[in-house]
C-alpha positions as CSV (number, residue, x, y, z in Angstrom):
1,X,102.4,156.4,76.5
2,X,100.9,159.5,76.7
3,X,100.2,162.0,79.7
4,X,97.9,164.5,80.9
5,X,97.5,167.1,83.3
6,X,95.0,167.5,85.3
7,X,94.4,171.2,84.3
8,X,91.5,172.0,86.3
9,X,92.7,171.3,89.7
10,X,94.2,168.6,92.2
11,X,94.7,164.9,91.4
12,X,92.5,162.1,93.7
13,X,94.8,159.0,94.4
14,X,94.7,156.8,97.4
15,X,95.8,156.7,101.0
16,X,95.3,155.0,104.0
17,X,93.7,156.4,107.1
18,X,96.4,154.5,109.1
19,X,99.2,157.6,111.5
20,X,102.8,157.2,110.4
21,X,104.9,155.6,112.9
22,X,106.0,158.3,116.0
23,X,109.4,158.7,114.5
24,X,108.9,158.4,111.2
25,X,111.4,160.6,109.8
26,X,109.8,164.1,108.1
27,X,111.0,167.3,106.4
28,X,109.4,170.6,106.2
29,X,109.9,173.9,104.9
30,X,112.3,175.2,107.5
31,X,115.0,172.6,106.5
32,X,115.0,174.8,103.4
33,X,115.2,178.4,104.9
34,X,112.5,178.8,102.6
35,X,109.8,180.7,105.4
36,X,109.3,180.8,109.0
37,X,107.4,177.3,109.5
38,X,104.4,177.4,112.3
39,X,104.4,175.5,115.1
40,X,101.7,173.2,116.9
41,X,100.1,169.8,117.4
42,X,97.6,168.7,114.6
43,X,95.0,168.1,116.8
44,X,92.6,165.7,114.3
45,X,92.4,165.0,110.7
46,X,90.0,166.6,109.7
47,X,92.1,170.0,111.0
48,X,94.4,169.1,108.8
49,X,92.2,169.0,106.3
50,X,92.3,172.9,106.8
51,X,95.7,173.5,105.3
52,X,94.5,172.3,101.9
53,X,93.2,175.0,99.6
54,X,90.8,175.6,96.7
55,X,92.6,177.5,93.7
56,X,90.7,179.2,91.1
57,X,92.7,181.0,88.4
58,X,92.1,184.0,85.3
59,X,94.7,182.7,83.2
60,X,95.8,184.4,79.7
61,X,97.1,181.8,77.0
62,X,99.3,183.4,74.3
63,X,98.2,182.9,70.7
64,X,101.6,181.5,69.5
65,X,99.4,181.2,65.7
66,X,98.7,185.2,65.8
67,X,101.4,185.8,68.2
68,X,100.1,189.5,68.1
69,X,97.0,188.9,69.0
70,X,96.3,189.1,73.3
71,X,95.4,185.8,73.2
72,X,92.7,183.9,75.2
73,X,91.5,184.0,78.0
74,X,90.1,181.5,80.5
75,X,89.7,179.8,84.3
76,X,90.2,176.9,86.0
77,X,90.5,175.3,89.0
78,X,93.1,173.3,91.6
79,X,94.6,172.7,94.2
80,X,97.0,173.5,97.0
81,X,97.8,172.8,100.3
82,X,100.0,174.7,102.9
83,X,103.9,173.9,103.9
84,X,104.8,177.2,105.7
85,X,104.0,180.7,106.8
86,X,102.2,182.0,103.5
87,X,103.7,179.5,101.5
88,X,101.2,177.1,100.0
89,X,102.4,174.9,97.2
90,X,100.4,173.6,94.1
91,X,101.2,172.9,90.3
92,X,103.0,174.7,88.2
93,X,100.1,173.7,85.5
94,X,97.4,174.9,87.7
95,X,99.0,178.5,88.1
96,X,100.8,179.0,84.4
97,X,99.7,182.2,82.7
98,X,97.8,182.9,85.7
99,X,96.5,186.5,86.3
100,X,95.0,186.6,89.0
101,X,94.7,183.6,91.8
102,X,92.9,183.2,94.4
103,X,93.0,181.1,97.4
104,X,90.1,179.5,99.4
105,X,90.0,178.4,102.6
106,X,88.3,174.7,103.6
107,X,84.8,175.3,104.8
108,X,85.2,179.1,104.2
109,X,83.8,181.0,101.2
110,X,86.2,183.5,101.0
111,X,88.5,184.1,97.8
112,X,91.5,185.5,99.1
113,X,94.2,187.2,96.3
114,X,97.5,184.9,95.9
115,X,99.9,185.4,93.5
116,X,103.5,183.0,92.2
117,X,106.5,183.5,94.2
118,X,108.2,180.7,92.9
119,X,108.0,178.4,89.7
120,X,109.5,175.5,88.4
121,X,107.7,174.4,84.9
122,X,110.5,171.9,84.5
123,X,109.1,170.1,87.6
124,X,105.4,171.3,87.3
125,X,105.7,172.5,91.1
126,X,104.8,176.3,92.1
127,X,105.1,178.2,95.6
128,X,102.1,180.4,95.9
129,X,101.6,183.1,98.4
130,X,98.1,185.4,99.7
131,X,97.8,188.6,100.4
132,X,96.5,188.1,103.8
133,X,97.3,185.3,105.5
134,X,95.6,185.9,109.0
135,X,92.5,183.5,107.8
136,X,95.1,180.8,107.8
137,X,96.7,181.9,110.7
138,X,96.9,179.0,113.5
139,X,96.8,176.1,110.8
140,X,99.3,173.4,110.7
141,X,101.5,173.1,107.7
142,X,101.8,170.0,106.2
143,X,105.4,167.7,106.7
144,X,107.0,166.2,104.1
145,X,107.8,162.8,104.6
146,X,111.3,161.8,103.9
147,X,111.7,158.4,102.3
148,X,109.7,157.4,99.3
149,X,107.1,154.7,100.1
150,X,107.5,151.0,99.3
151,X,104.9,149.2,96.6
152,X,101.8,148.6,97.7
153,X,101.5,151.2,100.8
154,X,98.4,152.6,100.8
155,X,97.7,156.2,100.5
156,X,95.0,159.0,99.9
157,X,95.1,162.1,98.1
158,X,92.8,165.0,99.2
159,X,91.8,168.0,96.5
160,X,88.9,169.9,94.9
161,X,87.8,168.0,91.9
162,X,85.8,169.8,89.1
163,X,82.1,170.1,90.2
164,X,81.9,170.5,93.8
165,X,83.3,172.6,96.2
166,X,83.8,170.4,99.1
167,X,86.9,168.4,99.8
168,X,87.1,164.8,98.2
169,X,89.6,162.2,99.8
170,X,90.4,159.0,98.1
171,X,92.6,156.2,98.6
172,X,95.1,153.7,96.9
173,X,98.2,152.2,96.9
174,X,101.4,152.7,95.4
175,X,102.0,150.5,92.5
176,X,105.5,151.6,90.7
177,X,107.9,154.2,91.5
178,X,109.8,155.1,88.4
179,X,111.0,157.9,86.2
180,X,108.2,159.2,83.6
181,X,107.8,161.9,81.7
182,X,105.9,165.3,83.1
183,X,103.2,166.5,80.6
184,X,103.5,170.1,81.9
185,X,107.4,170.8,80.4
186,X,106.7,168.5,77.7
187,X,110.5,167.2,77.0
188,X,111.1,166.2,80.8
189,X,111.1,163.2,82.9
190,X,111.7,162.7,86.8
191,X,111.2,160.1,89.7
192,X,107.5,159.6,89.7
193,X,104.9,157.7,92.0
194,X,102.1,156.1,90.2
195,X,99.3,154.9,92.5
196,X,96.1,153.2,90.9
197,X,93.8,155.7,91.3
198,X,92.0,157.8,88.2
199,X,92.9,161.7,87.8
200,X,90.1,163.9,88.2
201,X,90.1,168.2,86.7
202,X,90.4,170.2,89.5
203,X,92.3,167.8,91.6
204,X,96.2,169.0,90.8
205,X,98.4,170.3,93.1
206,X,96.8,168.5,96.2
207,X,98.9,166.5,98.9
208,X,99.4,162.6,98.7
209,X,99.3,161.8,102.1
210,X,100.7,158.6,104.0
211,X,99.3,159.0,107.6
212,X,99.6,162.5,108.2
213,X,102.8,163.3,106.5
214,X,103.1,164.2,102.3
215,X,104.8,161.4,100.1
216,X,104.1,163.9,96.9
217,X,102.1,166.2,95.1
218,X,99.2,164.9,92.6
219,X,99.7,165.7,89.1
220,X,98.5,163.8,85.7
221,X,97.1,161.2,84.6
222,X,97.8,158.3,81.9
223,X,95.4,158.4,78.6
224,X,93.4,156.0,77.8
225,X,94.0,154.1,81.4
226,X,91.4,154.1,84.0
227,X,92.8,154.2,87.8
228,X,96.5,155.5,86.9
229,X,97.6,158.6,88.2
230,X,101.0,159.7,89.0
231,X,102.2,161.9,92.4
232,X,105.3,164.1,92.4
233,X,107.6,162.6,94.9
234,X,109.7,164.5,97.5
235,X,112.8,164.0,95.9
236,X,111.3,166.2,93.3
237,X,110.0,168.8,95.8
238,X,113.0,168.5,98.1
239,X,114.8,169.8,94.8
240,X,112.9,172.3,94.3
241,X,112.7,173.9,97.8
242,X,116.4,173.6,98.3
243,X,116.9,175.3,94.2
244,X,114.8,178.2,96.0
245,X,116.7,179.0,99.1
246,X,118.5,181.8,97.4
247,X,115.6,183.4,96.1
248,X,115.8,182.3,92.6
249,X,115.0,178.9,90.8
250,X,117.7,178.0,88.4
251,X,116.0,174.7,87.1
252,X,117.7,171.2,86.4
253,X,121.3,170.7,85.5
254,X,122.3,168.3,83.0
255,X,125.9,166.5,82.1
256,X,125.2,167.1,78.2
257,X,126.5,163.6,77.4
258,X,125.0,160.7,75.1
259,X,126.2,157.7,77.1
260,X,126.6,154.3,75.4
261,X,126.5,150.7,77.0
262,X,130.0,148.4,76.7
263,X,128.3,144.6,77.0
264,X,130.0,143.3,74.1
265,X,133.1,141.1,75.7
266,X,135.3,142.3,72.4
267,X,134.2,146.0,72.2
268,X,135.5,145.9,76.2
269,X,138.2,143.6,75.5
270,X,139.5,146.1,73.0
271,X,138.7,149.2,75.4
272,X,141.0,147.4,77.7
273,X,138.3,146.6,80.0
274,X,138.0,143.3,82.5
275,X,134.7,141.5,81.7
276,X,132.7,143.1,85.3
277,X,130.1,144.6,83.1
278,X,131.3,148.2,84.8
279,X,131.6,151.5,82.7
280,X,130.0,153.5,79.8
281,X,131.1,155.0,76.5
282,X,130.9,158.5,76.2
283,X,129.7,158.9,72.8
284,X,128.7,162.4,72.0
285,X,129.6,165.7,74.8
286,X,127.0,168.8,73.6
287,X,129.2,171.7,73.1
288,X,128.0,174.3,75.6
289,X,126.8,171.6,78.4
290,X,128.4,170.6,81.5
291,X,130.4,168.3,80.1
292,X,132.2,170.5,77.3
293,X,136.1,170.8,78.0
294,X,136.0,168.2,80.6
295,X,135.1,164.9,79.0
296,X,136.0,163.7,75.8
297,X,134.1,161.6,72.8
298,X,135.6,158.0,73.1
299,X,136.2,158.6,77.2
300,X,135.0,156.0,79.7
301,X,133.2,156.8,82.2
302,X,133.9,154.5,85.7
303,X,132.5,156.9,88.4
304,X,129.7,159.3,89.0
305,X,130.3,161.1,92.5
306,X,132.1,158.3,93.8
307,X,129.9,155.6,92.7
308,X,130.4,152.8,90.5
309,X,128.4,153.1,86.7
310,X,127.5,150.3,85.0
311,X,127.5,149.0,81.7
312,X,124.2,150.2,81.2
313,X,124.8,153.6,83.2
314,X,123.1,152.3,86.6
315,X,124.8,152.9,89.7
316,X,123.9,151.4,93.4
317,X,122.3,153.8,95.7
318,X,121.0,153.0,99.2
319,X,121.2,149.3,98.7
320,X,119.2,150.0,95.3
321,X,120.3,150.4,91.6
322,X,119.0,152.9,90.2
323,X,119.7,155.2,86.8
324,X,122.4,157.7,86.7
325,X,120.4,160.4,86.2
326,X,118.5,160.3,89.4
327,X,121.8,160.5,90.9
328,X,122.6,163.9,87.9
329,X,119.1,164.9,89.3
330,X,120.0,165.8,93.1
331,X,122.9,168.5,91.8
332,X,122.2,171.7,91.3
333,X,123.6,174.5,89.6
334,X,127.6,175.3,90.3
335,X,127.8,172.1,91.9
336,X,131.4,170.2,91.4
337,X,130.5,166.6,90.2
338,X,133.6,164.5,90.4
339,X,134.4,161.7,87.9
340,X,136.9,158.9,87.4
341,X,136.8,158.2,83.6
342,X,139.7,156.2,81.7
343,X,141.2,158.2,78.4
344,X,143.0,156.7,75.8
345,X,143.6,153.5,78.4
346,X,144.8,155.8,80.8
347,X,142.8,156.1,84.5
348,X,141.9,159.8,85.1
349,X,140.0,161.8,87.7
350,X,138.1,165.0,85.8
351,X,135.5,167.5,87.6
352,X,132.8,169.3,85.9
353,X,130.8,172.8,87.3
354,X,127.2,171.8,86.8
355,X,124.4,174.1,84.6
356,X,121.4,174.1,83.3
357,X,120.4,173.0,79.8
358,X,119.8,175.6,76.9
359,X,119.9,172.6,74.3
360,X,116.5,171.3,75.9
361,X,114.7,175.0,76.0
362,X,114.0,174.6,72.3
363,X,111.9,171.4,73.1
364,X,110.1,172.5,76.4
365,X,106.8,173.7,76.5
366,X,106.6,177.4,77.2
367,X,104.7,179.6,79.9
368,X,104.2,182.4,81.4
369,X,105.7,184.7,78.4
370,X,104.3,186.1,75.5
371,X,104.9,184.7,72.1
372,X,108.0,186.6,70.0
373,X,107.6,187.6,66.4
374,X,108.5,189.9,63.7
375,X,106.5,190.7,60.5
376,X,107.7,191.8,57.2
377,X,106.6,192.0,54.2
378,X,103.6,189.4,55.2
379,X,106.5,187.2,56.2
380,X,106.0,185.9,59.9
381,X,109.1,185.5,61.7
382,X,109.2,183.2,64.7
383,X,112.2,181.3,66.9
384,X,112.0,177.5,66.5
385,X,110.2,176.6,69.8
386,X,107.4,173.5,70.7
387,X,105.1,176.1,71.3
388,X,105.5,177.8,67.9
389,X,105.6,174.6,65.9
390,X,102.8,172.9,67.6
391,X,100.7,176.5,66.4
392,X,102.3,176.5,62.9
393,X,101.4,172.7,62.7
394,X,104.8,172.1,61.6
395,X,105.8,168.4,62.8
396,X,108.6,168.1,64.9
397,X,110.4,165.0,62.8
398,X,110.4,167.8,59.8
399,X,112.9,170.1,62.1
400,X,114.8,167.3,64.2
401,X,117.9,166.9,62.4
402,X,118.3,171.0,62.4
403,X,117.2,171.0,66.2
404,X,119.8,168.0,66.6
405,X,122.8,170.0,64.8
406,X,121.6,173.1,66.8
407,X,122.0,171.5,70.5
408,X,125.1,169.0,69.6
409,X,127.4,171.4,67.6
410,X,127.1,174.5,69.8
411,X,124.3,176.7,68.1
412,X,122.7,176.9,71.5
413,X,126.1,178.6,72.4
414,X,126.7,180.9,69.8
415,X,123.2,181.9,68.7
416,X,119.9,183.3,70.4
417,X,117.5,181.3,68.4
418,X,117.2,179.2,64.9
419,X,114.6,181.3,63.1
420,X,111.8,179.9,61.3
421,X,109.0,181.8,58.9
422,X,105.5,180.4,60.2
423,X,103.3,181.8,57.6
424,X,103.1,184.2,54.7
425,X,99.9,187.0,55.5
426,X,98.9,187.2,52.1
427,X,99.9,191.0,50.0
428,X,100.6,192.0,46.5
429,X,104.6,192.3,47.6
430,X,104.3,188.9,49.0
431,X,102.2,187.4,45.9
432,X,105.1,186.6,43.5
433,X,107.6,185.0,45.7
434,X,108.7,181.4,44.2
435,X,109.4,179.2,46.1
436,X,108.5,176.9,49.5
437,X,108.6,179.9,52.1
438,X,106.2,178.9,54.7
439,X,108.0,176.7,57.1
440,X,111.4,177.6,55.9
441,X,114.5,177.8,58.0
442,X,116.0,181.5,57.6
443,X,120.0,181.7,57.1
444,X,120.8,184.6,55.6
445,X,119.7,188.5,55.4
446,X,121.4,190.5,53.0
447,X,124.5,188.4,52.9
448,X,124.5,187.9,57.2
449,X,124.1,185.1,58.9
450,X,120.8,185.2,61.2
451,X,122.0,184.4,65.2
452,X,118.5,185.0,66.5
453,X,115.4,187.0,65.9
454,X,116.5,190.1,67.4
455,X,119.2,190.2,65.0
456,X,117.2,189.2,62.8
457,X,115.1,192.7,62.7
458,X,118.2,194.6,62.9
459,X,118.6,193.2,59.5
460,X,114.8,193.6,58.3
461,X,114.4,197.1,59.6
462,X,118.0,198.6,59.5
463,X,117.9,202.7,59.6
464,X,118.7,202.7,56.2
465,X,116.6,200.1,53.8
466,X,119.3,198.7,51.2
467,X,117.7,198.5,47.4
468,X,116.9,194.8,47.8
469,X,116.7,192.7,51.1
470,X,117.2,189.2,49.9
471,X,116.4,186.4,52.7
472,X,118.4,182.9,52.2
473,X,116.8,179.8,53.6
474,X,118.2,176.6,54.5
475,X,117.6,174.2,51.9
476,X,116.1,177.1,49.5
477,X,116.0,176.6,45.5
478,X,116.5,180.6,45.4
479,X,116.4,183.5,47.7
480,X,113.3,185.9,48.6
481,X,113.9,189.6,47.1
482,X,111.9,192.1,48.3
483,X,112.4,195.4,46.8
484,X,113.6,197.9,49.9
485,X,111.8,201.0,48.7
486,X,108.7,199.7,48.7
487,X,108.5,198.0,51.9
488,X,107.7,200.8,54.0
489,X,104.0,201.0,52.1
490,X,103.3,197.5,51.9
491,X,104.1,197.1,55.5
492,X,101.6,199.7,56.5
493,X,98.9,198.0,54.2
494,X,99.9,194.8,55.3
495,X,99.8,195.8,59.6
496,X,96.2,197.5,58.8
497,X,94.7,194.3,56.9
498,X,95.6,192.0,59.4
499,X,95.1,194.4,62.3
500,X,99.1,193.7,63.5
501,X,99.8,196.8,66.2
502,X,103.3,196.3,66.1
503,X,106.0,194.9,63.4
504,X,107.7,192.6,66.2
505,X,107.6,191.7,69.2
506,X,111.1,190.6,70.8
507,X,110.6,191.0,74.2
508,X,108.9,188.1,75.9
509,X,107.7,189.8,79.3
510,X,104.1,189.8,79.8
511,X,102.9,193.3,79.6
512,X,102.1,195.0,82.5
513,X,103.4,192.2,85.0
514,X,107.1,193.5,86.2
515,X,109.5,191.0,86.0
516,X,110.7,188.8,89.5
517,X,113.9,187.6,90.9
518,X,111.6,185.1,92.5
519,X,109.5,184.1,89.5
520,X,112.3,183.3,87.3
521,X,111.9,179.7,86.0
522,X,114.1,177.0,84.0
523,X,112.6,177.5,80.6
C-alpha cells in the first residue's frame, strides 16, 4: 500500500453530531504541563468551531539534486485547531520547511504570524504558536478524548480543504484501528485510525471529533482508494505532548532487536520450552541500540514490562492483544524497561535504558535542514540519506545490504555518515577518470578511512594538498587519482561553471533561522 499526505491542508473524515456521554473521560494540554489551558463552557458547536484554524505557509524545499542551490520555493495550505493558551497543533507535513506561517481565524480574515515551537516528523504532529493571541482570546481549546473509539463509531472531521475558505465538516465512521505506516517520515509506522472517508489538500492537521471531544488528528490518505483516510490517534499525540514537557522533543525510542517467532514444537522443545506458544527468539541486537550489552543473540525473551510475549511477539493489554511495539511505543527516552528473558536455559531478569534510533535516521525522510555536500574536483559528495538517493535516483535495493551492515554492526556508532558520490559535474580533471564513479560508496582518502563527510573534507582540503589524493571506493576496480597541484585551478573553474558558491556545505542549519531547544526534532 501506498500513502499520501494531504500536503495542502487538513484531512475531511466523518463524525457524528451526537455529545459524548457527561463523564466521558478527556485529556487536555494541562495534563502535560505543556501551557496554561483556558477555562470555560463551550457554549454551542458552532463556537467550537472557532478553535479550528486556517494555515497557510511560504515553505523553502532544499534541492537535495543541486544541494547548493536555495532551492524552491512554494505555499500551501492546512490546518489546525487549538489545545491551549497559544498552543494550536497541526501536521508536521503542513508546517515542514515552513518560513513563514500564518494563522487565520474562523470567520475572520485576518493572517496572523505563527511560527514551530515544537516538531515531531517521526509522528507528523507540530505545536504551532502566534504572535498575538488576543484574537483568540476567550475560545475554548479543544479536549482530547482519552480512550480510542470502537469500530464503527461515527465521527466528523472539520478543516479547510483546497478551494474554499470556509470550514467543511464531514462525517464517518471508524472502520480499523491498526498500526500503518506515516507518509510524512517515510520509514515509520504507529497506531492509526482509518475512517472511510476520502482525504481532501488543505484538510491536514484538523481535529477528528467524537461529540465534542478529539479522537485524532487527520493526516493522509491511501492511493488509489476512494473514501480511506487515516486520523492520528491520541496515543500518538499523548506521546508527543508528554515527549515535550521538558522543552525538547527527543522522538521515538526503539529496543534495536530483530525478534523471531518459536511455533515449531521441536525448535521449543530443544530451547527447553513447554508447548504454551509463549516467548520469542532474539535473533539479531543492533550494536548501538537499546538493546546492546543487555540482551544477547540466541536469548529468549518471556516479558516486556511485566507482560507476557508471545510466540509471535503479541502481549495482552487492557483485555486486548496487541503487538509489542505499541507497548515499546509508550516509553520514552531514559526510561527503564524491565525484561524477564531465559539465557542459555537459565531464567534471568535484565533492564535496558531506552533511546532513540540513529540506525533508522538514514531511512527517514528529512526536513527542515538544508541538504550537506562537498565538491571536488566535479566529484559531488553527499551522506547516504532517502532524501539524497531519492534526488540522485539511486534505488534504495542498490544500497540495502551497505545500509543493513551500517545499522546492524555498529557504523551508526562509530561513524557520522556512509558517504556516497552523487554525480560527477563534468571538467577536463574529471574527464579521464576510469571507472564506475557516480553512485560509488567512498572508503578511503589517501590511505584513511572516511567516518563521515566532515571528515571527509578534512581529507579533500587538508592545509597542505599531498602530490596525489587517491579516493578508494567500495567495490572499486581501481582508485580515483587526482593530481594535488592542480586542484586548486580546476576547482575554481569548476565552482564558476556550475555557479557552486561554496566547496561544501557541512552544516545543516538553515541559514538565517537560529537554531531552537524547542524545535529540535527525531530525525
Amino acid at each position: 500500500m501506498r500513502f499520501h499526505t494531504c500536503l495542502q491542508g487538513l484531512f475531511l473524515v466523518l463524525v457524528a453530531v451526537s455529545l459524548s456521554p457527561a463523564d466521558e473521560p478527556a485529556i487536555s494540554l494541562s495534563d502535560f504541563g505543556v501551557d496554561k489551558v483556558m477555562s470555560g463552557p463551550v457554549v454551542s458547536i458552532s463556537d467550537q468551531y472557532k478553535g479550528v484554524v486556517k494555515i497557510e505557509v511560504d515553505s523553502l524545499t532544499p534541492d537535495y539534486a543541486t544541494p547548493w542551490d536555495t532551492g524552491r520555493y512554494q505555499g500551501g495550505i492546512g490546518t489546525g485547531f487549538l489545545i491551549g493558551e497559544n498552543a494550536f497543533m497541526t501536521n508536521a507535513h503542513v508546517v515542514s520547511n515552513a518560513e513563514r506561517i500564518y494563522i487565520s481565524m474562523y470567520g475572520d480574515s485576518r493572517k496572523i504570524p505563527a511560527r514551530v515551537k515544537f516538531i515531531a516528523h517521526d509522528a507528523d504532529l507540530a505545536l504551532l504558536e502566534v504572535e498575538d493571541f488576543k484574537p483568540f482570546k476567550g475560545i475554548k481549546p479543544f479536549e482530547f478524548r482519552k480512550n480510542l473509539p470502537n469500530l464503527e463509531d461515527e465521527v466528523r472531521v472539520i478543516g479547510y480543504p483546497i478551494g474554499g475558505n470556509r470550514l467543511s465538516v464531514t462525517r464517518g465512521v471508524v472502520s480499523r484501528i491498526d498500526f500503518t505506516p506515516y507518509a510524512h517520515p517515510r520509514n515509520m509506522e504507529h497506531l492509526t485510525i482509518q475512517v472511510d472517508a476520502a482525504i481532501n489538500p488543505g484538510n491536514s492537521g484538523g481535529p477528528a471529533l467524537m461529540g465534542n471531544k478529539v479522537i485524532g488528528v487527520a493526516f493522509q490518505g491511501l492511493n488509489n482508494a476512494n473514501n480511506t483516510g487515516y486520523v492520528i490517534p491520541t496515543p500518538v499525540i499523548r506521546h508527543f505532548l508528554e515527549d515535550i514537557k521538558d522543552g525538547v522533543y527527543d522522538g521515538y525510542v526503539d529496543m534495536g532487536i530483530q525478534a523471531a517467532p518459536i511455533l515449531n514444537p521441536s525448535m521449543r522443545k530443544a530451547f527447553g520450552l513447554p508447548d504454551d506458544e509463549k516467548g520469542v527468539l532474539i535473533g539479531k541486537v543492533l550494536k548501538g541500540s537499546s538493546a546492546d550489552g543487555i540482551l544477547r543473540n540466541g536469548d529468549i525473551l518471556m516479558k516486556v514490562d511485566g507482560y507476557d510475549v508471545d510466540s509471535s511477539a503479541m502481549i495482552e493489554l487492557e483485555g486486548q492483544k496487541i503487538s509489542m511495539k505499541e507497548l515499546i511505543e509508550r516509553c520514552f527516552k531514559d526510561d527503564r524497561l524491565p525484561l524477564d528473558i531465559i539465557r542459555d536455559g537459565k531464567p534471568m531478569k535484565v533492564e535496558m535504558v531506552m533511546k532513540p534510533s540513529r540506525a533508522k535516521e538514514l531511512l527517514m525522510e528529512e526536513y527542515d535542514k538544508m541538504p550537506r555536500y562537498i565538491v571536488f574536483g566535479g566529484l559531488v559528495f553527499q551522506p547516504i540519506q532517502r532524501n539524497v538517493l531519492a534526488a540522485a535516483d539511486i534505488s534504495m535495493l542498490d544500497v540495502a545490504l551497505d545500509i543493513r551492515d551500517y545499522q546492524e554492526d555498529g557504523g551508526c556508532v562509530d561513524y557520522e555518515d556512509m558517504v556516497i558520490i552523487t554525480k560527477v559535474l563534468d571538467d577536463e580533471v574529471n574527464a579521464r577518470l576510469s571507472g564506475s564513479v557516480s553512485n560509488a560508496i567512498v572508503e578511503k582518502i589517501n590511505g584513511v578511512k572516511v567516518k563521515g563527510l566532515s571528515h571527509a573534507y578534512k581529507l579533500l582540503y587538508p592545509e597542505k594538498m599531498p602530490e596525489y589524493v587517491i579516493i578508494e571506493l567500495k567495490d572499486g576496480e581501481r582508485p580515483l587519482i587526482f593530481e594535488g597541484k592542480a586542484m586548486e585551478a580546476a576547482n575554481k573553474r569548476i565552482f564558476k561553471t556550475y555557479n557552486i558558491p561554496k566547496n561544501a556545505r557541512l552544516d545543516s542549519a538553515i541559514p538565517g533561522r537560529q537554531p531552537s531547544r524547542k524545535e529540535t526534532s527525531a530525525n
